[in-house]
C-alpha positions in Angstrom: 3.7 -37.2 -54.1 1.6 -40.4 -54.1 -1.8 -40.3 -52.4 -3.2 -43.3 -51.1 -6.8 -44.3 -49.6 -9.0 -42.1 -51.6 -12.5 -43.6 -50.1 -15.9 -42.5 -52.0 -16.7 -41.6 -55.0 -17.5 -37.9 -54.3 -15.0 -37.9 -52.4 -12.5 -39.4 -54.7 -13.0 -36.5 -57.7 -12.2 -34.1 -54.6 -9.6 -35.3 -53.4 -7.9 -35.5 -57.0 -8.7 -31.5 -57.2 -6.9 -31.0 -53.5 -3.3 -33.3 -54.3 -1.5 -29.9 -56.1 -2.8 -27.6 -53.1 -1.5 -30.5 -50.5 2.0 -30.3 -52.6 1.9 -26.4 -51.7 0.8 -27.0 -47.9 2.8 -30.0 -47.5 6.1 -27.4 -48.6 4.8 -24.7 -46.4 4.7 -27.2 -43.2 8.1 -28.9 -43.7 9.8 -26.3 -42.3 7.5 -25.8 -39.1 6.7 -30.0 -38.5 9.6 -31.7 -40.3 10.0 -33.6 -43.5 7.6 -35.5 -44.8 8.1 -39.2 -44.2 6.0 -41.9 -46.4 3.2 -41.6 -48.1 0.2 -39.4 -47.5 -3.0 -40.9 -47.5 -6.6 -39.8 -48.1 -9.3 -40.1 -45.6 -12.8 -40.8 -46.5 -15.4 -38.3 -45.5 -15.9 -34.9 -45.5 -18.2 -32.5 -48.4 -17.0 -29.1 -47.4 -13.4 -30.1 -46.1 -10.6 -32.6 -47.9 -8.9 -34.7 -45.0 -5.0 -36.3 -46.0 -3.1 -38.0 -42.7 0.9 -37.6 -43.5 3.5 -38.1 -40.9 6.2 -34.7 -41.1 9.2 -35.1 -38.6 8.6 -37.1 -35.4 4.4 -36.4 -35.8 1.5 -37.8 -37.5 -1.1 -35.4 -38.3 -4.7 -35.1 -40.5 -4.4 -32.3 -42.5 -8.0 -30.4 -43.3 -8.3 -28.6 -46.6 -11.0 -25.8 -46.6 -13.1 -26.4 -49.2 -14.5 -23.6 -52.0 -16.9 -20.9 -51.0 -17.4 -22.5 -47.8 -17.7 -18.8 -46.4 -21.7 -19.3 -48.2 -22.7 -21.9 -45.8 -21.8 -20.3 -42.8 -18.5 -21.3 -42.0 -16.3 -19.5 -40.2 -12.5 -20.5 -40.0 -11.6 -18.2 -37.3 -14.3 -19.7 -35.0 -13.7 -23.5 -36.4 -9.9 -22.7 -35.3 -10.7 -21.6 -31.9 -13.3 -24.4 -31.1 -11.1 -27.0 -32.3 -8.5 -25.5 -29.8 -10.7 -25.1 -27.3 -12.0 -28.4 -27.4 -8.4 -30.1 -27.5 -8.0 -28.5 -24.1 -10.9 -30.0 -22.5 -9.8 -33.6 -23.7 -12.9 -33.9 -26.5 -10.9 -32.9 -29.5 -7.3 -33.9 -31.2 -4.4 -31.1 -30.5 -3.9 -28.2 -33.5 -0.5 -28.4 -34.4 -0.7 -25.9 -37.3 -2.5 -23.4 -39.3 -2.7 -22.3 -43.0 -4.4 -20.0 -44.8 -6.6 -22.7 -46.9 -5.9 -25.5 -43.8 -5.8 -26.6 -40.4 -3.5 -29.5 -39.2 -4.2 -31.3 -36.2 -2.4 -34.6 -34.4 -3.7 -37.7 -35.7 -5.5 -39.8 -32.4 -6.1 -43.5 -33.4 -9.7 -43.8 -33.1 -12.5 -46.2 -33.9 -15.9 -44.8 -35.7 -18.8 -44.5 -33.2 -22.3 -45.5 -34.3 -25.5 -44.1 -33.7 -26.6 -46.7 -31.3 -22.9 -46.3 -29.9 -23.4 -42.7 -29.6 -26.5 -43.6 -27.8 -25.3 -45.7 -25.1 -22.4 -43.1 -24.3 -25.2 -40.1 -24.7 -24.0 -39.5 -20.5 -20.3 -38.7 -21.4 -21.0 -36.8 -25.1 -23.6 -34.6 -22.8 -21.0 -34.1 -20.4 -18.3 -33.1 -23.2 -20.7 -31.0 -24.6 -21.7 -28.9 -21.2 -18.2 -28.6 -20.8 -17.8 -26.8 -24.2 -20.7 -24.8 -24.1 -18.8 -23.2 -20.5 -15.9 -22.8 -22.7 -15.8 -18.9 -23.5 -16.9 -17.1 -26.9 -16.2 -17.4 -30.8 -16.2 -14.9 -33.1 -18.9 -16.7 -35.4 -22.9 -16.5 -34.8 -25.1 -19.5 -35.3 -28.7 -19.2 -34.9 -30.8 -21.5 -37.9 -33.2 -18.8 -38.5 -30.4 -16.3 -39.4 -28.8 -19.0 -41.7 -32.0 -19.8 -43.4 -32.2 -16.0 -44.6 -28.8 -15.9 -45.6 -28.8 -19.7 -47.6 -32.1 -18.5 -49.7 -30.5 -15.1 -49.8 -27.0 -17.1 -51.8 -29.9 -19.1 -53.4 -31.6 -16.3 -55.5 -28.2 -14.0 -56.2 -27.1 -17.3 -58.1 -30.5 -17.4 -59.9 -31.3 -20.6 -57.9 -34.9 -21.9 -57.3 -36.0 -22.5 -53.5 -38.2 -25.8 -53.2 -41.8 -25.3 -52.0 -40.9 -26.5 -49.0 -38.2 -24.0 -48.0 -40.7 -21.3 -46.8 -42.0 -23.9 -44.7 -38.9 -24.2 -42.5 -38.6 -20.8 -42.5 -42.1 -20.2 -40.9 -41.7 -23.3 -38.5 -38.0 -21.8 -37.8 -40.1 -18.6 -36.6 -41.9 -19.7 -34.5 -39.6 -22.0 -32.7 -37.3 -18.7 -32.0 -39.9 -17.0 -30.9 -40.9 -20.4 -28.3 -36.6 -20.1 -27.7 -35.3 -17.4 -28.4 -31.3 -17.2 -28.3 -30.7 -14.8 -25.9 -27.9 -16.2 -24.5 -25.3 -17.7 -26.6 -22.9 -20.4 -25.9 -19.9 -22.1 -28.5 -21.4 -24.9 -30.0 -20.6 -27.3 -32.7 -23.7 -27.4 -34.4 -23.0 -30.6 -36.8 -23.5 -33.5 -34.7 -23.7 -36.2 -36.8 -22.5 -39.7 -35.4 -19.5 -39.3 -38.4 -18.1 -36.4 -35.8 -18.1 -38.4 -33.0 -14.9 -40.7 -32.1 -13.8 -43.1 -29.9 -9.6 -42.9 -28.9 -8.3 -46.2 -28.8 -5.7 -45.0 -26.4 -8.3 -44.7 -23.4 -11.8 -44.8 -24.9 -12.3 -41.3 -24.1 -15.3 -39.2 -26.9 -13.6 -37.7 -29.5 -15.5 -34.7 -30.8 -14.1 -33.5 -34.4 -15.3 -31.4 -37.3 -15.7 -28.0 -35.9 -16.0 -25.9 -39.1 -20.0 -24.9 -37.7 -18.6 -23.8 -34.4 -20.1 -20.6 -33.7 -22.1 -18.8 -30.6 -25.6 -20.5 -30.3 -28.5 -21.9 -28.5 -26.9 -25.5 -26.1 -30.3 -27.1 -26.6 -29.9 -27.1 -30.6 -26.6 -29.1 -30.3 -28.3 -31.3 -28.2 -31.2 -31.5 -30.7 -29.1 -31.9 -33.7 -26.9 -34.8 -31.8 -30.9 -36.2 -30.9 -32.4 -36.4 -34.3 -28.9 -37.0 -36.2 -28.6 -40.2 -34.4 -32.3 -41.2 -33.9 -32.9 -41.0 -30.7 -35.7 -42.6 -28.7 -37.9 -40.9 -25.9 -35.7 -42.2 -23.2 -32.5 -41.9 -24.8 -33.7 -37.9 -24.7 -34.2 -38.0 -21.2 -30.9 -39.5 -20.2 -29.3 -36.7 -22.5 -31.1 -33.8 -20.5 -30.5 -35.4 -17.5 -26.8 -35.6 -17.4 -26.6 -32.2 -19.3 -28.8 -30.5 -16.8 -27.9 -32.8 -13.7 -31.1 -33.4 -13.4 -34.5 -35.0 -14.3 -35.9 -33.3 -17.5 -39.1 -30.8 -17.0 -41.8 -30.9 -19.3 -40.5 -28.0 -20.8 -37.2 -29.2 -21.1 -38.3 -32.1 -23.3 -40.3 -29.6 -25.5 -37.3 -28.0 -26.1 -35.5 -31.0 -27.1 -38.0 -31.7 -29.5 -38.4 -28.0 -30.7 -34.4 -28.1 -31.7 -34.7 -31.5 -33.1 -37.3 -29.8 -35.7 -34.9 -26.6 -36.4 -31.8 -29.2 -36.9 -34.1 -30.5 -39.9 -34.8 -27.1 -41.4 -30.7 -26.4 -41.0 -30.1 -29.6 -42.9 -33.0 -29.1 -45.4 -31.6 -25.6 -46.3 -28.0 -26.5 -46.1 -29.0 -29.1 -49.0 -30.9 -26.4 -51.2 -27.5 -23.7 -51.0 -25.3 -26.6 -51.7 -27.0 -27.7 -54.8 -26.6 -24.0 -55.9 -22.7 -23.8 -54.8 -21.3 -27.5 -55.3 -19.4 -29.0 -57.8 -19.8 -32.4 -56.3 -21.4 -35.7 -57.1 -23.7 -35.6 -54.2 -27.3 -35.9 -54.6 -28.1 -32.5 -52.3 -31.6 -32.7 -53.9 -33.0 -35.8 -52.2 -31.0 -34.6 -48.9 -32.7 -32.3 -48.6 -36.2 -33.7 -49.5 -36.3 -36.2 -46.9 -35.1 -33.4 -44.1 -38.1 -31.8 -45.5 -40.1 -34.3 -45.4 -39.5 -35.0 -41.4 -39.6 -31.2 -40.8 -43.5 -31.4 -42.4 -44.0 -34.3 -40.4 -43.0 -33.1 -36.9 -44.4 -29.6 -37.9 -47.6 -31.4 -38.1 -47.4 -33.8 -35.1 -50.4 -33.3 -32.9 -48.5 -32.2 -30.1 -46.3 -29.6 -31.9 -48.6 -26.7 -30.6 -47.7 -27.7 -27.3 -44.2 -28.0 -27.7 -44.4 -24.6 -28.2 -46.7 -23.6 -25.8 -44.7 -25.1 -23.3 -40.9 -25.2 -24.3 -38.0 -23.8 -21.6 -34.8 -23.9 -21.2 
């Protein structure tokens, strides 16, 4: 089997490692999704998954390859696989045609990439598909970034890793943001809202909402404060996203909220960086990721009005 594609570079030396596992899953699926027809091609993207589009019988379909010890970061494939059903039936996600032990296959949807400012002038109708998901029912995973901070220095120090300076930091700001919200009433969320997991079908133009593999029962304001920060929004790009999650005009409180969650997405992303460094095998400079999440954390940590985000903070 030829694959074709292979995007960048740390990519690339993945993607070589996944070709003999595809062969094995491409034999496994013949027999459910038909023969494979033409070549199979590698998609760009993707650190803890390896993506391959091949057409088997009438379909085309992405095929998702679970990456190694992904288990460490949090991921749970049980939840990813209901979430990414879940959000298929509410029109925000492609259909799962199959499942694997090490993969999940899903139709292929011809989409175009979504920007951050895209992602900011369509904040109404991702807040819309978000709300809808967060009504959705339960998964069997738990995400709550305080939790996963424990846990990630916890894999840190078994593997006789060193936690920056800065990691006790995030967990003290983490704290006290869960004691300002607590999660006392969790929703599915997806938890990794980066513009990258954000599409736009050709077919209609509809938001196309992918990666699930952080799905897990959370706090709804944090997926809206990951999706704020992640895609750097303004003040009143915040208020339009509360306003057509909440269908209605932001409180003060509300927007503390927002803020509080856009902090705890950095100390998520900071940590993430430090257990990956520990874990990976790949060429990816985790280090500096997770210096300059860090470095924002300190900063908003530090703001003069942090105090009163937390003073004030509701949701």
């Amino acid at each position: 089997m030829e694959v074709e594609g292979i995007g960048c570079v740390p990519y690339r030396a993945a993607a070589r490692v996944a070709v003999d596992e595809l062969n094995d899953i491409l034999h496994d699926l013949e027999p459910v999704l038909g023969p494979l027809s033409g070549p199979v091609t590698a998609l760009e993207g993707g650190i803890t998954n390896h993506n391959f589009r091949a057409k088997l019988g009438d379909g085309d379909y992405v095929i998702r390859i679970h990456g190694r010890r992904t288990e460490l970061l949090g991921i749970d494939r049980r939840a990813e696989l209901l979430a990414s059903e879940a959000a298929a039936h509410l029109g925000i996600g492609p259909t799962v045609a199959a499942t694997l032990e090490h993969c999940l296959v899903t139709r292929f949807l011809e989409c175009s990439a979504v920007d951050s400012r895209e992602v900011a002038e369509r904040v109404e109708e991702i807040a819309r598909a978000l709300r809808a998901f967060h009504a959705s029912g339960r998964l069997p995973a738990r995400f709550w970034v305080p939790d996963l901070l424990d846990d990630y220095a916890g894999i840190v120090r078994r593997r006789s890793g060193t936690l920056p300076g800065a990691f006790a930091e995030a967990v003290a700001v983490a704290a006290r943001i869960a004691h300002a919200l607590p999660l006392r009433h969790p929703h599915p969320c997806h938890n990794d809202l980066l513009a990258g997991n954000i599409l736009s079908a050709l077919d209609d133009g509809r938001i196309v909402i992918v990666d699930w593999e952080y799905a897990g029962m959370g706090h709804p304001c944090f997926d809206l404060g990951n999706l704020s920060i992640n895609n750097h929004f303004d003040q009143a790009t915040d208020e339009r996203l509360l306003a057509a999650y909440r269908h209605e005009s932001p409180s003060r409180g509300v927007l503390a909220a927002l803020k509080l969650m856009r902090v705890l997405s950095d100390a998520r992303e900071a940590a993430w960086a430090v257990v990956q460094g520990a874990i990976s095998d790949l060429d990816f400079d985790f280090e500096r990721y997770g210096r300059e999440h860090f470095a924002r954390l300190h900063a908003a940590a530090a703001h003069a009005d942090f105090d009163e985000w937390l003073a004030t903070a509701e949701w």
